[in-house]
N, C-alpha and C positions, 0 to 999 in steps of 0.2 A: 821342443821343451814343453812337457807338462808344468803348467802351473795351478797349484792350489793352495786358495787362502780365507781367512774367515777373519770376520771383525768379533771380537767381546767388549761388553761394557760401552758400549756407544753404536749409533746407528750409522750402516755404511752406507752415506748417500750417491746418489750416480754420479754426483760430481768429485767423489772423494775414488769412485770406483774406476772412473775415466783417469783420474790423472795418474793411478797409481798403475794401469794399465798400459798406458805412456808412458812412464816410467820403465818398467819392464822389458817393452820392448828393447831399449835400448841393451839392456844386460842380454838380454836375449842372440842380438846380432852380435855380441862380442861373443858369445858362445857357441856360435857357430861352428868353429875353426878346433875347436878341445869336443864335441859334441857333434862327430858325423852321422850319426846313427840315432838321433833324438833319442838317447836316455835320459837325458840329465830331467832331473824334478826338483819342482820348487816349491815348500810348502812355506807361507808366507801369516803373519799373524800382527792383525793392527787391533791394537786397543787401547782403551784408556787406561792408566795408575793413578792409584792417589801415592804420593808421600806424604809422610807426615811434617817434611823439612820445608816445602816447597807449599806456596800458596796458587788455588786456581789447578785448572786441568795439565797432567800431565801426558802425554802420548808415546804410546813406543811402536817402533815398529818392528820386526823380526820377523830375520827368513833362514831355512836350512832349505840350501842348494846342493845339490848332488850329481855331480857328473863322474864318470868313469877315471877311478882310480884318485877321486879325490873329493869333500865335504868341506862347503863349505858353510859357519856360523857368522850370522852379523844381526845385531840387536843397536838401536838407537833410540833414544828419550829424545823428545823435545816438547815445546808450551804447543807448536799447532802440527796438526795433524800432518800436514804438507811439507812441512820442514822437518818430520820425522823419517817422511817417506822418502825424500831427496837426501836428507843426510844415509839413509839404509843402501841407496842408488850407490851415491859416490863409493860409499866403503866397500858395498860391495865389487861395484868397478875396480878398486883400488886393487882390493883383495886378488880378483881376476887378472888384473896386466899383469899382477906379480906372480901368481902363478905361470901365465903365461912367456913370461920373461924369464924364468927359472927354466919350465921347459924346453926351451929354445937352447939359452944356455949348454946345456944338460946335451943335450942332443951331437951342440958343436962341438963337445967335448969327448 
């Protein structure tokens, strides 16, 4: 799996760069099994927001994943950088079993 990704509006430190690469991995070996031929690509995008509603830093993180015969979009806000990036993990996990689960489905039928 190609991964590429860029920080805006805030500096992407090694320690913000490490965990989010940790992170990844883990989406990574779930797409193994939909992904035998490494096409899938992940362009990913962490930065700051301001809202006007919200006081202090907001973070988001955002990725489009793309694997064969199917896109996937997942965006999450939060106050720290780290729990923007774990909240983007899970959902996108989430997103993944269920397509996974579908196709399985799909198959037995």
């Amino acid at each position: 799996m190609h991964i590429s990704y860029k920080a805006t509006h805030f500096d992407m430190t090694p320690s913000v760069q490490e965990y989010f690469e940790k992170k990844v991995e883990g989406v990574a070996k779930l797409l193994e099994h939909l992904d035998s031929d490494g096409s899938a690509k992940m362009e990913v995008e962490l930065s700051r927001t301001t809202s006007h509603h919200r006081k202090g830093d907001v973070f988001r993180a955002e990725a489009h994943l793309t694997i064969p015969k199917k896109t996937f979009y997942v965006s999450e806000e939060r106050d720290d950088m780290y729990a923007a990036i774990d909240a983007l993990k899970d959902t996108l996990h989430t997103s993944i079993e269920r397509y996974k689960d579908f196709m399985v489905g799909s198959r037995k039928a």
